[in-house]
N, C-alpha and C positions, 0 to 999 in steps of 0.2 A: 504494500500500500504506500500511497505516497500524498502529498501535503497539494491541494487544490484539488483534489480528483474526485468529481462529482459523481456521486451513490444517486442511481437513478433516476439522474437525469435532477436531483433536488435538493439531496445532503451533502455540501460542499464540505470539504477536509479541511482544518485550518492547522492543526496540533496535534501530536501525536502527547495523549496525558501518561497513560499507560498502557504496561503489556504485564501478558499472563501467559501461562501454561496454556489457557485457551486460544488468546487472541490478545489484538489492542484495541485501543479505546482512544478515540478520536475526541477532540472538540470538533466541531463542527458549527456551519449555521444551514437548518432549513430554508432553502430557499425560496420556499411557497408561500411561509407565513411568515418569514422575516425573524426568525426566535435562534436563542442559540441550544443546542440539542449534544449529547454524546453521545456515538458511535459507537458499537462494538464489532466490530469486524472480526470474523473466524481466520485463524493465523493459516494463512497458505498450509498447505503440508509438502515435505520434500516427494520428489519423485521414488527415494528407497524407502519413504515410510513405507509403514507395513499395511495393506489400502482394508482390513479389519480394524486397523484403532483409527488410523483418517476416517473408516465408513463411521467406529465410536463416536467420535470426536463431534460430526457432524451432527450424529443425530443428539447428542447431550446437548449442542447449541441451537438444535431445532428444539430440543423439549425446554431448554428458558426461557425461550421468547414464549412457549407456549406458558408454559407456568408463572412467567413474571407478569404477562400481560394480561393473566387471570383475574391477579391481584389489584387490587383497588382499596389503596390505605394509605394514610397520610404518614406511616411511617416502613412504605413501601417504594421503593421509586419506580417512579411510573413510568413503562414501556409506552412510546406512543407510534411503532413502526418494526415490521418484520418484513425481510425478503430475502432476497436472490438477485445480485448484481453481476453477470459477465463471472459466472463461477463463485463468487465471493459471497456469501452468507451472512447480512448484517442484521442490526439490532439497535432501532433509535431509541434512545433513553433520554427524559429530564436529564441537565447539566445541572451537576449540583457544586455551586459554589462552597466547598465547606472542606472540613480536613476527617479522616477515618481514623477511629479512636486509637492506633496505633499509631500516625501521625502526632495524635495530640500526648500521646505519652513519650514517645521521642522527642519533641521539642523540648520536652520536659526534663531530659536526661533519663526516662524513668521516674520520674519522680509520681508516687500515687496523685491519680485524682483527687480534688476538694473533695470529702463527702457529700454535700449540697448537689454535685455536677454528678457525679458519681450514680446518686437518687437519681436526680432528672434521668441522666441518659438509661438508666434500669428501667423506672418505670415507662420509657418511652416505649425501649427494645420488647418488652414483657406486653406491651398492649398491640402491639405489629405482629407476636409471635401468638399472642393470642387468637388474631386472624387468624394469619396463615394456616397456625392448627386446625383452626374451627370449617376451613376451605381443605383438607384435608389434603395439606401441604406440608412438605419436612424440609427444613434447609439442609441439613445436613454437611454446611461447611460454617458456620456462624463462630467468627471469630473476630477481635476486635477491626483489622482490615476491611473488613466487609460490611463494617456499621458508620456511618457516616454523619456526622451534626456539621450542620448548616450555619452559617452567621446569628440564627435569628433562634438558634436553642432545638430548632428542630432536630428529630434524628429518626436516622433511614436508615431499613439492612436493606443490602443489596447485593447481586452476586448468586442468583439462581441457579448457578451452574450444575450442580447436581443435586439441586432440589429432587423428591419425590411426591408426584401425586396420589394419594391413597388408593386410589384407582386402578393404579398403574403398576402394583407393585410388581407382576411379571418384566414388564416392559423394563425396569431399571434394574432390574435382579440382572438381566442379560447383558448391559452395561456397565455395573461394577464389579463382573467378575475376575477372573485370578490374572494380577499381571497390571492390575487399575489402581493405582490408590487413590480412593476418596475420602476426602477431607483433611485437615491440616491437625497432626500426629500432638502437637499443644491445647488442643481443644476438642479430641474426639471422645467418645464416651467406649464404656468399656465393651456393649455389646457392638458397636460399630467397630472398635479393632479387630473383636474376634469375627467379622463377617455374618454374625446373627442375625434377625431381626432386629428391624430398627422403626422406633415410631415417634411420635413428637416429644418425646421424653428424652430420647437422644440429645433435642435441638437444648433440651433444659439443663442438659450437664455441659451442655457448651458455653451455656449462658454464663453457668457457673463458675465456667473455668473467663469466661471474659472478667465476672463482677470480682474473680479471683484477683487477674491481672490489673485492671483498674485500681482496686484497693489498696492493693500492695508493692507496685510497679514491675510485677513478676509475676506470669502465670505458676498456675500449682506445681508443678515439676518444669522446671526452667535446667532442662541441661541439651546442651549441643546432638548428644547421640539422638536420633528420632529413636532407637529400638530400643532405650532405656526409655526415651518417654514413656512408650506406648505400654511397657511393663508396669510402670508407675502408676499409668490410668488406670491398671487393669487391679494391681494386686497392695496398692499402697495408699495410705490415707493421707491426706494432704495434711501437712501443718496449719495450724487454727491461724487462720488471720491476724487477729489480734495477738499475736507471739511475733506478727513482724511489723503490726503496725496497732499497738495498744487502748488507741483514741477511737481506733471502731468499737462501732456499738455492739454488744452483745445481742440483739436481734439480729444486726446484719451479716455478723458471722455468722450465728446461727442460722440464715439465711440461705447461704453463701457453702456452707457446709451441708447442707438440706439436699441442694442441687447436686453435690459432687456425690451423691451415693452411687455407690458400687452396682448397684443393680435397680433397674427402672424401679418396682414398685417402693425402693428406697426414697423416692426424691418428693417435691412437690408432683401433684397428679396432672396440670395442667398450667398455666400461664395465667390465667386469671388468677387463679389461685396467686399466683406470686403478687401478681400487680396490685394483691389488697394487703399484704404482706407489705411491701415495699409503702403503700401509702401510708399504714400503719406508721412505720419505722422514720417516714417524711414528715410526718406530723408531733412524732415525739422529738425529732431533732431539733424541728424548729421549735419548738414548745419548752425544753429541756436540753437547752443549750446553756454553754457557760455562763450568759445573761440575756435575758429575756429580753427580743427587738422594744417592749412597750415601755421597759424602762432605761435604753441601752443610751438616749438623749435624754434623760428627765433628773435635770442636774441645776438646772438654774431656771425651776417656775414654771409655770403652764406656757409664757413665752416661750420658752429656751427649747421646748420637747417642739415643738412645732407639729403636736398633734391637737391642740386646745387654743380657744383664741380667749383675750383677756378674760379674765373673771374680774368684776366689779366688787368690789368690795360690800358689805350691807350699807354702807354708811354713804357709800357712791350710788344706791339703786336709784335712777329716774321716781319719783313718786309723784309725776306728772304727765300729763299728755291721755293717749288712748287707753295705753296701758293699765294706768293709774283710776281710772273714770271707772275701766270695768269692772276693776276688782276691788272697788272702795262698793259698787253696786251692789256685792255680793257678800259684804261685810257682816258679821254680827251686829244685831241688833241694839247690842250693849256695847258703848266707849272701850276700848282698850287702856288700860292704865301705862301713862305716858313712863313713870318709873319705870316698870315692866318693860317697856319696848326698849327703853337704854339700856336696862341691866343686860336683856337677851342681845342687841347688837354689841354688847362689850365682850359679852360670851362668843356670838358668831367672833368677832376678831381675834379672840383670843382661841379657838378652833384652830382657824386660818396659819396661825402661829406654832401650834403644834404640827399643823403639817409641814411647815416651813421648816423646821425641826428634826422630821423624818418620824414624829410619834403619832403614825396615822391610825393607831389601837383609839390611842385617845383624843384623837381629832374627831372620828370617827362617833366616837360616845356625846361628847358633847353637839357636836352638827345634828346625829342625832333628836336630842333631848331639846337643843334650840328649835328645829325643825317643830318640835311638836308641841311647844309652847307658842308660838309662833299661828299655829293652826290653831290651838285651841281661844288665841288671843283678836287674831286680825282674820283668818280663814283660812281655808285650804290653799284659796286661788290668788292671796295677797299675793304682790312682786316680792315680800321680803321673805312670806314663808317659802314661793319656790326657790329663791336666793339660797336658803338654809338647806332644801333638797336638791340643788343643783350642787352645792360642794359638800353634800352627803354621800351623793354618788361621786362625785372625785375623788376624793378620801380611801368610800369602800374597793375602789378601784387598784388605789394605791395598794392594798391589801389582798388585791386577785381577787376580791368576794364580786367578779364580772356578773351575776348574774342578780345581785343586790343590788349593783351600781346602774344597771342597765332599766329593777323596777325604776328605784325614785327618778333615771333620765326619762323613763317614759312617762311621768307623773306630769312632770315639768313640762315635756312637749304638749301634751293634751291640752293644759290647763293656759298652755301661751297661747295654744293654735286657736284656743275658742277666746282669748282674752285681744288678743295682738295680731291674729291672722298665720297661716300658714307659711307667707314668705317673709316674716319681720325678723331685724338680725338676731332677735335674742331666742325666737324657735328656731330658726337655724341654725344657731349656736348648740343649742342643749339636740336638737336632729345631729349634729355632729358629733356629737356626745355618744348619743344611742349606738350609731355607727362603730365608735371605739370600740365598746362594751363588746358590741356584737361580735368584732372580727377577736378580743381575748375570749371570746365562747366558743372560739375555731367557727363561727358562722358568717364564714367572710364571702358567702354572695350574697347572705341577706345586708350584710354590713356596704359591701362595692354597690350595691342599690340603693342604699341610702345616701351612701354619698354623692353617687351619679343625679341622684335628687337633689339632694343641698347644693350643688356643685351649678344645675343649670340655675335655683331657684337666684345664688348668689350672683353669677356670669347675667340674670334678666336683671336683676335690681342693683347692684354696685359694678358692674363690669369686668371683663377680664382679667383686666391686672389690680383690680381690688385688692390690699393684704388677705382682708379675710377670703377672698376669692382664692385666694394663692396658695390660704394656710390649707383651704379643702380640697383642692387639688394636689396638696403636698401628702395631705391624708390618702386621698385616693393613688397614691404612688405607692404608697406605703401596703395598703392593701392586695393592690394589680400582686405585689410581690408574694404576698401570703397567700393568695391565689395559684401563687406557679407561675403568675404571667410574667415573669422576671424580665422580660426584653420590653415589653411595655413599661414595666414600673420603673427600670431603669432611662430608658426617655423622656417619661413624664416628671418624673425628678430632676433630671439634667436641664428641661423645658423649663421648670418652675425656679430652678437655682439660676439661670440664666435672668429670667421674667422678675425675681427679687434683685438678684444685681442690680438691675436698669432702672427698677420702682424704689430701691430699699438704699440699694450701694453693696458692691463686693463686700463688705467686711461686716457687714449689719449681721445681730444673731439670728434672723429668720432664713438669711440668706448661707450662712453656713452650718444650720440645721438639716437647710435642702442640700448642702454637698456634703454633710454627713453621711444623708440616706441613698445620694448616689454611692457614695463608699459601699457602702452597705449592702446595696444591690450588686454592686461590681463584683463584689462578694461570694454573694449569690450566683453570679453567673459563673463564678471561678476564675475570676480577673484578680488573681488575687496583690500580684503585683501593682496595675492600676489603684486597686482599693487601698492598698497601701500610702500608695504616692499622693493619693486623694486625702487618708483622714491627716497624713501630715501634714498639709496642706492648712488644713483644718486647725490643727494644732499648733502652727505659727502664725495663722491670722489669728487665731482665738488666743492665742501668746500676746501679741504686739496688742490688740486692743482692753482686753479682760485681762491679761497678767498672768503666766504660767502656774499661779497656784489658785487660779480663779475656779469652781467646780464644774465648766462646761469646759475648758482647756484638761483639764484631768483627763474628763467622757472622753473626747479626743484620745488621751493618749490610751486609756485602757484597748479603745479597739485599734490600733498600732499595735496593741500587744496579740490579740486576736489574729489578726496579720499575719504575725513572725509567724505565730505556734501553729496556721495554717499554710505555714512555707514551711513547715519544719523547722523554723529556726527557733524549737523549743528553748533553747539556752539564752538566747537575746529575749525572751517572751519574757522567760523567770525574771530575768535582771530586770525587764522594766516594771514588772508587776508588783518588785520584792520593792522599786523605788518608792511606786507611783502608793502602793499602801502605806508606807512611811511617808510621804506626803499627805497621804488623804486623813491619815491618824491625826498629824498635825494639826493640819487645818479643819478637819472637820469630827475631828473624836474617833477612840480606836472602835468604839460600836456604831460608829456611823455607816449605815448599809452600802453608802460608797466604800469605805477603806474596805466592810466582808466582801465585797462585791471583787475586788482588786485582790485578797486574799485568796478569793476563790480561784482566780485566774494562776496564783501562784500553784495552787493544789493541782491543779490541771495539767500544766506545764511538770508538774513533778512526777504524776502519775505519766504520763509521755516520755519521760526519761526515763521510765523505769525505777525512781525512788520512790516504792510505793509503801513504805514506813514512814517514810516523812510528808508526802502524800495524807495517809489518813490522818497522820497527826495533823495536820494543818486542814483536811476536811472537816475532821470532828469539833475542830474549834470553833472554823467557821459556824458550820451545823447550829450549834449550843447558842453563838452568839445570834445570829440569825432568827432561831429561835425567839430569842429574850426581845430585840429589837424588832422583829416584825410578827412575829406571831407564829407556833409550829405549824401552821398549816398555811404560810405565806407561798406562792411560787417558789421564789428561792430558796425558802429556807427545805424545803419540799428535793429542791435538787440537788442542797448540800446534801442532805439525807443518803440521797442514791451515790452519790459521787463517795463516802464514806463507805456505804454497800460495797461498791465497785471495790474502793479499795483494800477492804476484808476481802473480799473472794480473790483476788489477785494474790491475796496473802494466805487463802487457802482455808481462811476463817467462816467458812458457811454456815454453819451454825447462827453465829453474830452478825453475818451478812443477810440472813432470811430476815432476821428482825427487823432488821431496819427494811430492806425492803416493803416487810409489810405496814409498818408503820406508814411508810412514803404510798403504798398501794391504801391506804385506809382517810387518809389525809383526801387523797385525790381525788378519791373516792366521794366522799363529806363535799369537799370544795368545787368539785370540778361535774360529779355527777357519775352513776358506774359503767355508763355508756362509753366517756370519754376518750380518746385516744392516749391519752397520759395516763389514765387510770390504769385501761388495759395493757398499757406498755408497762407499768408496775405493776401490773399479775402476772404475765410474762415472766418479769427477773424475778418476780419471788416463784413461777413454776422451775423456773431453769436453778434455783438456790434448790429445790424439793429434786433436784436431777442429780444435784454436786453428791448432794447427803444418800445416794439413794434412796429416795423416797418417791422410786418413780411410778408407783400406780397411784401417788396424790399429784403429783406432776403433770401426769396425762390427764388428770381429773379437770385440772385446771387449765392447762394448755385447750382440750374440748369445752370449756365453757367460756373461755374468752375469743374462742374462734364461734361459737355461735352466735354469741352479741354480735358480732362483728360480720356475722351473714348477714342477722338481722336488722342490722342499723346498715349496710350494703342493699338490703334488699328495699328497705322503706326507705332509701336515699335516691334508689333506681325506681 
């Protein structure tokens, strides 16, 4: 083949991208519609080929175009052309601008995927394979080469070449016989070496062996000889993940080690199956991470988090205008005593002060108990009583009670909507609110709906680049991301951190809250480099203006440390975490949930290096303190919990690791609800502690009842 040579008269040649055992692969452009397309062209064969594997060869390249063009998935690439040129045998494909996960691991040096990228590209591959199975189709070569991600997060397997259709299994039996090898000797499954029977469960120990390699930047048996691999597949257990790379999760190994079973009825049963597995394990990461994204900005005031727009103090509330008219209309009949009203607005500020403080137990109680003196005094519907329930739910908020936080926002919306109307800023304000609440419930399309509503109702009445217009469209970035739509949310952030520049000025705190959560997204996508380069960014403008020991210049630097310990540079992570905590002690108290918060990051970074003594010691203190300052069923204090867990079972301590697990399983349970994705990710680690101790027919007990919830909240979700 050669470069300009027009494929029937329509597919012009421009590049040669790649070649294979089969053939190569052209860029090209259609010249009918004007698009760019790639090519696969069937590799000539020499004249002393043997014309029984040319006749092979042939017909294996007639059955892709048959099998790929079956396919019709977004995480398939699309065949759009089969023929016969002047001898030649081609195959027009989608051009897919993007790199094949073995590409992106070499760039890497090897170095494992971000967890985050990791998820994404699983559950992509797992819902493509789910097709395909359910089309009663096998890849039967599925290895990182042949999975492909696009600029925009997509991913495609590709590479049909000795696919099987279930159909057909004569027809391919006669193809892969003695003298053929098919599929690549790192990623085959063991009935596929020994020439058995093969069915889509094959394709699942390949997966395994991809999610292997991703993990850990080495597939499961990494040695040169192929005929030591293929023994390896067949008669040896892979080494646990997390022996080469510690900071994965215990489901995901467990995962990961599911897939590699020796023998089909060992493994997952089907791909679906995985892909609820995998969202499981997606939602407890994000959830039960080092530090929770809702508190990861919320360092200096409902400004600074750039998820909340001013709160008014009680003493600031308008008690004029429409507002005011309708809810004096609805007032008790009886005078309010004017004493009373001071005493409780000195109480509301003195609330406000507690949270200010980080003692949102006791913010909490008091907003409270003002709230309902308040009610009992001026009405339900006064401006000062919703005032008292609108940072009643801030407060509970602060404390993860999302689902507390979320009643009194909805109290507050009702009671503005019927007093102030649906589009006035102080209902959009507390609708913005609801929104929060929603997406910490894990209910982030009912939450991305509410915002998409506050978002036009703010863009009709203050206009596009409105702060508050910007702070909701900074919200709705934030959520796009909790969604998975990670290439949107990261746009719409870069859009809005741009949009504040121009309205606000580069250095304003609104405007480097938004290049925060670009950070943070970049993250996300596995930019980790980028995210880096960003939050520092962050951290010498929020230096120069607010002063390096300011507590939104800290936020900064914790996730710099985030960064490292996701580049591996666990050792520069410890050194800034072991600082930035003896800073934060200083300035802000050694029980201030920022300094545990930065201690925790130290614990983390030590369980990664393998010092998992020093590790729990510095968990369990966290833990304890955490406890005392926010409450033992706070998020955090919820994750030191497990993270102590973790580091007992590392040390072999099962026994003392079930405990805690269950405690953190019982917690989450209480606060979170037993449906939860965090809940059931804490029954999990306490079945797999009931596995360490053998205690495995309570084990299974538990593993079967957390997998039914989990049909059944899959099936009333579908």
């Amino acid at each position: 083949m050669g470069e300009n040579r027009l494929i029937r008269e329509r597919y012009r040649l421009i590049e040669l991208i790649g070649r294979g055992g089969m053939g190569e692969v052209w860029r090209a452009e259609d010249e009918a519609l004007g698009r760019k397309v790639a090519v696969k062209c069937l590799k000539p064969m020499k004249t002393s080929s043997d014309p029984a594997h040319s006749r092979a060869m042939e017909l294996r390249f007639r059955r892709e175009a048959r099998v790929a063009a079956s396919l019709q998935h977004r995480g398939i690439t699309v065949v759009h052309d089969f023929g016969e040129d002047d001898g030649v045998l081609y195959l027009v494909m989608e051009l897919l601008d993007g790199r094949n996960l073995l590409q992106l691991l070499e760039d890497g040096q090897r170095i494992p995927l971000p967890v985050p990228d990791l998820l994404d590209i699983a559950e992509q591959v797992a819902a493509a394979l789910a097709y395909t199975h359910a089309q009663g189709v096998v890849h039967r070569d599925l290895k990182p080469a042949n999975i492909i991600r696009v600029p925009d997060g997509t991913v495609k397997i590709c590479d049909f070449g000795i696919a099987r259709l279930g159909h057909d299994i004569g027809f391919t039996s006669r193809l892969t016989g003695t003298g053929m090898a098919m599929g690549t000797p790192h990623y085959m499954s063991p009935e596929q070496i020994a020439g058995g029977e093969v069915d889509h469960r094959s394709d699942l120990y390949s997966f395994g062996c991809v999610l292997y390699e991703l993990a850990t930047g080495a597939p499961p048996f990494d040695m040169d000889d192929a005929w030591a691999v293929l023994v390896r597949h067949r008669d040896t257990a892979p080494e646990p993940p997390r022996e080469r790379r510690p900071e994965l999760s215990e489901p995901l190994e467990r995962l990961i080690l599911d897939l590699l079973g020796k023998e089909p009825d060992d493994r997952p049963q089907d791909a679906q199956v995985i892909g609820k597995r995998l969202a499981a394990i997606q939602a407890s990461a994000e959830r039960a991470s080092e530090l929770p994204h809702w508190a990861r900005t919320l360092t200096g005031g409902p400004q600074a988090i750039g998820c909340r727009g001013p709160r008014p103090a009680a003493e600031d509330t308008p008690l004029a205008g429409a507002w005011y008219n309708a809810a004096w209309a609805a007032r008790p009949r009886h005078a309010a005593d004017p004493e009373l009203l001071a005493v409780l607005a000195s109480r509301h500020n003195a609330a406000l002060s507690l949270g200010r403080l980080g003692r949102w137990s006791e913010a909490v109680e008091v907003h409270r108990a003002v709230a309902q003196a308040r009610e009992d005094a001026l009405g339900a519907e006064h401006p000062e009583t919703l005032a008292s329930r609108y940072e009643l739910g801030f407060a509970l908020s602060r404390l993860g009670l999302a689902q507390e936080a979320l009643n009194e926002y909805e109290r507050v919306v009702a009671a503005r909507s019927r007093a102030l109307g649906a589009d006035h800023p102080q209902t959009l304000a507390a609708r913005q609110e609801t929104a929060f609440a929603l997406g910490r419930l894990g209910r982030h399309e009912d939450a991305h709906q509410v915002y998409t509503e506050v978002l036009g109702a703010r863009e009709r009445t203050m206009g596009a680049e409105h702060p508050d217009t910007l702070r909701c469209r900074h919200n709705l970035a934030f959520n796009l991301g909790r969604l998975g739509r990670l290439q949107e949310s990261y746009e719409t952030a870069r859009d809005v951190a741009a949009a504040r520049s121009r309205v606000l000025g580069a250095g304003h705190p609104d405007t480097l809250v938004t290049r925060f959560e670009v950070a943070y997204t970049l993250g996300q996508l596995g930019r980790w480099e980028d995210a880096l380069a960003e939050y520092r960014d962050v951290v010498a403008a929020r230096s120069a203006s607010l002063g390096p020991d300011h507590p939104d210049s800290l936020a900064a630097r914790y996730e710099v440390g985030i960064c490292l310990g996701r580049l591996g540079r666990s050792e520069e992570a410890l050194k800034l975490y072991r600082d930035l905590a003896a800073v934060r002690a200083r300035v802000q108290g050694a029980e201030h949930p920022e300094t545990l918060r930065a201690r925790h990051g130290m614990g983390v970074n030590l369980g990664r290096l393998g010092r998992w003594k020093e590790a729990l010691a510095e968990a369990h203190q966290v833990y304890e303190a955490r406890a005392g300052a926010l409450g033992a069923e706070h998020p955090d204090t919820l994750v030191s919990g497990r993270e102590v867990a973790v580091a007992l079972g590392w040390l072999g301590r099962w026994d003392e690791a079930l405990g805690i697990y269950r405690v953190v399983a019982e917690g989450r349970e209480r606060a979170l609800g037993p449906n939860h994705p965090d809940t059931l990710t804490s029954r999990n680690d306490e079945a797999h502690c009931l596995e360490q101790l053998g205690r495995g027919a309570e084990a299974v007990d538990l593993y079967r009842r957390v997998a039914a919830i989990r049909r059944e909240y899959a099936t009333t979700a579908t």
